[in-house]
C-alpha positions in Angstrom: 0.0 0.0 0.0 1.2 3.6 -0.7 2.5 6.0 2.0 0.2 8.9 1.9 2.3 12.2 1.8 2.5 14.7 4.3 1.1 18.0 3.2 3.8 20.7 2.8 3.8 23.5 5.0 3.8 26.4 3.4 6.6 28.6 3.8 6.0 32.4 5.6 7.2 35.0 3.9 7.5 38.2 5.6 8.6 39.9 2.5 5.2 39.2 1.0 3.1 39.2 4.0 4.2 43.1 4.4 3.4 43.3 0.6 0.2 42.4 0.5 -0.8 44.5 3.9 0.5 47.6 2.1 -1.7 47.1 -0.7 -4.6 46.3 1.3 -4.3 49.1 2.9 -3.1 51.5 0.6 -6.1 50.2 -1.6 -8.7 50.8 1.0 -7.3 54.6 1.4 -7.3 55.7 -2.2 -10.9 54.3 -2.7 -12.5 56.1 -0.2 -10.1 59.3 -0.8 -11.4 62.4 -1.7 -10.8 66.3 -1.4 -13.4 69.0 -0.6 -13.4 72.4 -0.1 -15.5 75.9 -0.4 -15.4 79.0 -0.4 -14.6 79.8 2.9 -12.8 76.9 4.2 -9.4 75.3 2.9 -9.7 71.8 0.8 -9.6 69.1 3.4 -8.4 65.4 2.5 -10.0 62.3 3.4 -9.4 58.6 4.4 -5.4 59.2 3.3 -4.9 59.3 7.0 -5.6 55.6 7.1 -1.9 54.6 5.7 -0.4 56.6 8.7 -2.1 54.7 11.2 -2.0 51.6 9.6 1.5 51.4 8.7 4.8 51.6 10.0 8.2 51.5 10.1 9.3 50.1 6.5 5.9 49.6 5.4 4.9 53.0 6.1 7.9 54.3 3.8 6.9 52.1 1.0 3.1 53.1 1.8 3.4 56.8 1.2 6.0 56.3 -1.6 2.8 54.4 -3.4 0.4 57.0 -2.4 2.3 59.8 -3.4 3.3 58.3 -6.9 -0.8 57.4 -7.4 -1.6 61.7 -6.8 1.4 62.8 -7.9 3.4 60.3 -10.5 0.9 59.2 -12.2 -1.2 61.1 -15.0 -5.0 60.0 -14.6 -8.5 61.1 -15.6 -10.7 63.1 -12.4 -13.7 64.4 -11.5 -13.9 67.8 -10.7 -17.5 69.1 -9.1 -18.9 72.4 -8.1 -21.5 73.1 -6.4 -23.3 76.9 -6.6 -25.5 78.0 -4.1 -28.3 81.0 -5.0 -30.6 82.2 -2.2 -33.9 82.9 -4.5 -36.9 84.2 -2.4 -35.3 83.3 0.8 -34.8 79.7 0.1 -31.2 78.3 -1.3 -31.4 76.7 -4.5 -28.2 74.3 -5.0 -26.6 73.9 -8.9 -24.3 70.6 -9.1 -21.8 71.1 -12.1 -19.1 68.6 -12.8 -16.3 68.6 -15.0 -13.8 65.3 -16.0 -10.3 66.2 -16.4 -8.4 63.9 -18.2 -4.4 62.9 -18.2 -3.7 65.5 -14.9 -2.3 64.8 -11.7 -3.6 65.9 -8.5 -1.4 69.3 -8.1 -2.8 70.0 -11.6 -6.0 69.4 -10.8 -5.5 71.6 -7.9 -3.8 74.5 -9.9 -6.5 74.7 -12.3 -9.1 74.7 -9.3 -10.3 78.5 -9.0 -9.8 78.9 -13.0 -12.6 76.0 -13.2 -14.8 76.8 -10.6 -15.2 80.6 -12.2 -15.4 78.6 -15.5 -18.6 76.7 -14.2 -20.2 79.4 -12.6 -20.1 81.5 -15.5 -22.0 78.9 -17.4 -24.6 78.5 -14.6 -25.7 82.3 -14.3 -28.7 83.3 -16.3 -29.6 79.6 -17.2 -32.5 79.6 -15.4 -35.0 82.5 -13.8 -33.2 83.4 -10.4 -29.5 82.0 -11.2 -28.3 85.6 -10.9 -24.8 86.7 -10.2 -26.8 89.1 -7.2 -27.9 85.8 -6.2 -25.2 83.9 -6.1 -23.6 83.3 -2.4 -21.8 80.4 -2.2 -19.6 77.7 -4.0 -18.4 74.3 -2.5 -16.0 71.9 -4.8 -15.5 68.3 -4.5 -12.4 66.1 -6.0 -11.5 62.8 -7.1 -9.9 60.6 -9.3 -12.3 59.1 -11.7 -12.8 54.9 -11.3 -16.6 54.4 -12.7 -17.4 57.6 -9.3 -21.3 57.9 -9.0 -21.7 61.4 -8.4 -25.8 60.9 -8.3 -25.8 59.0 -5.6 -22.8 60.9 -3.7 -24.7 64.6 -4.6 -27.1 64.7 -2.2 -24.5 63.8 1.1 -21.8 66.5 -0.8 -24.0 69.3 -0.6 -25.3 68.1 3.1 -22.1 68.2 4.4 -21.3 71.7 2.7 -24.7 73.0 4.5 -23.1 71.6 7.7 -19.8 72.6 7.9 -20.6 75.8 7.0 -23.6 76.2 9.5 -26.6 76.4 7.1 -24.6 79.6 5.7 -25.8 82.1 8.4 -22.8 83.5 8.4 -20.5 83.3 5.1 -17.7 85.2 5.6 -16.4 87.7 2.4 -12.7 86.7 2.5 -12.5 83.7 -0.6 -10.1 80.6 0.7 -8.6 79.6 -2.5 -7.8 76.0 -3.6 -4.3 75.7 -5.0 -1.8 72.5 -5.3 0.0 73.3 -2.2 -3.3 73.7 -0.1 -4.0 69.9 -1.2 -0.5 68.5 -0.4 -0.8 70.4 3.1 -4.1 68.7 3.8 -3.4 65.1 2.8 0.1 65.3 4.5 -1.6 66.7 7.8 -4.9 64.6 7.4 -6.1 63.7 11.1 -10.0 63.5 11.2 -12.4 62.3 8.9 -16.5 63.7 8.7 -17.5 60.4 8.9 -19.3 61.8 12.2 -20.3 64.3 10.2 -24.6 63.0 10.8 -23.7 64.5 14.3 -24.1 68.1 13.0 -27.4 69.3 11.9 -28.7 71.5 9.1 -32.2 72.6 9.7 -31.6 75.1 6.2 -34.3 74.6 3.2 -32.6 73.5 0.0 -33.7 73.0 -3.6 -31.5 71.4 -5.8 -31.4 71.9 -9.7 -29.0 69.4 -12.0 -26.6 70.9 -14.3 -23.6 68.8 -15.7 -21.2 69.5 -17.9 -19.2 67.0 -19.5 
């Protein structure tokens, strides 16, 4: 009778143990990464965060060399949204706007930011009765690389977290925080919170919401 064989063990390898862990978690980051930002407040990153405290040591190195070449080596196509706000007869009437960018990298992206979003307001006043530049109040923006995004189902949680974080606008400030390239490297480098609380904060505001897209 034949001697039934031992199953082999399997070898560890560390090497591709610590391989594999970086791209798990370097893949969950970049897919739930994104950048938003409006008129008053700085662009804030999102989710990067998670390779800091999820890495370390060697794999943290090799983590962030990744990231950095997905943003910043790497020539891709993104999504680049606007969202105008216009208080008509005391209610505020939301315009979503979005605009693909194609071969760019992220600083690009972020360069061209305040060049796009005067771009797409200028082609949402006077499209419709009350989309007046005296109307006009406020602007949020939202960025990401594009991988089949569904902005139609992401809109409506956009704008509500604009309304939040900016109090229902009862108080918009006149000074314009500008989005540029550096602003973005400065907020994914120093990424330390994340509004996934962000259900905590309540907006009590009346919005209407009228679709505009550009491709």
């Amino acid at each position: 009778m034949a001697k039934t064989k031992a199953p082999r063990n399997k070898k560890y390898s560390p090497v591709k143990s610590m391989t594999n862990h970086i791209k798990a978690v370097l893949d969950s980051a970049i897919n739930k990464f994104y950048i938003i930002g409006d008129m008053n407040h700085d662009p804030m990153s999102f989710h990067t965060s998670e390779v800091n405290m999820m890495l370390k040591g060697t794999a943290l190195k090799i983590g962030l060399e990744q990231m950095t070449k997905f943003f910043y080596g790497e020539r891709r196509k993104w999504t680049f949204a606007v969202y105008h706000f216009f208080k008509v007869d005391g209610k505020i009437e939301v315009v979503p706007s979005i605009m693909q960018i194609d071969d760019a990298l992220l600083n690009e992206v972020a360069d061209a930011a305040e060049e796009n979003i005067q771009l797409l307001k200028d082609s949402i006043i006077g499209t419709d009765e009350g989309l007046t530049e005296e109307n006009y109040v406020f602007y949020g923006y939202y960025i990401n690389y594009e991988d089949g995004l569904r902005m139609d189902l992401m809109e409506d949680d956009i704008i509500s977290s604009l309304f939040k974080v900016n109090k229902d606008f009862e108080e918009i400030k006149p000074e314009v925080r500008t989005c540029t390239a550096e602003k973005v490297l400065r907020a994914i480098a120093g990424e330390k919170f994340s509004l996934a609380n962000s259900n905590a904060i309540k907006t009590t505001m009346i919005e209407e919401k009228v679709n505009v897209a550009h491709a």
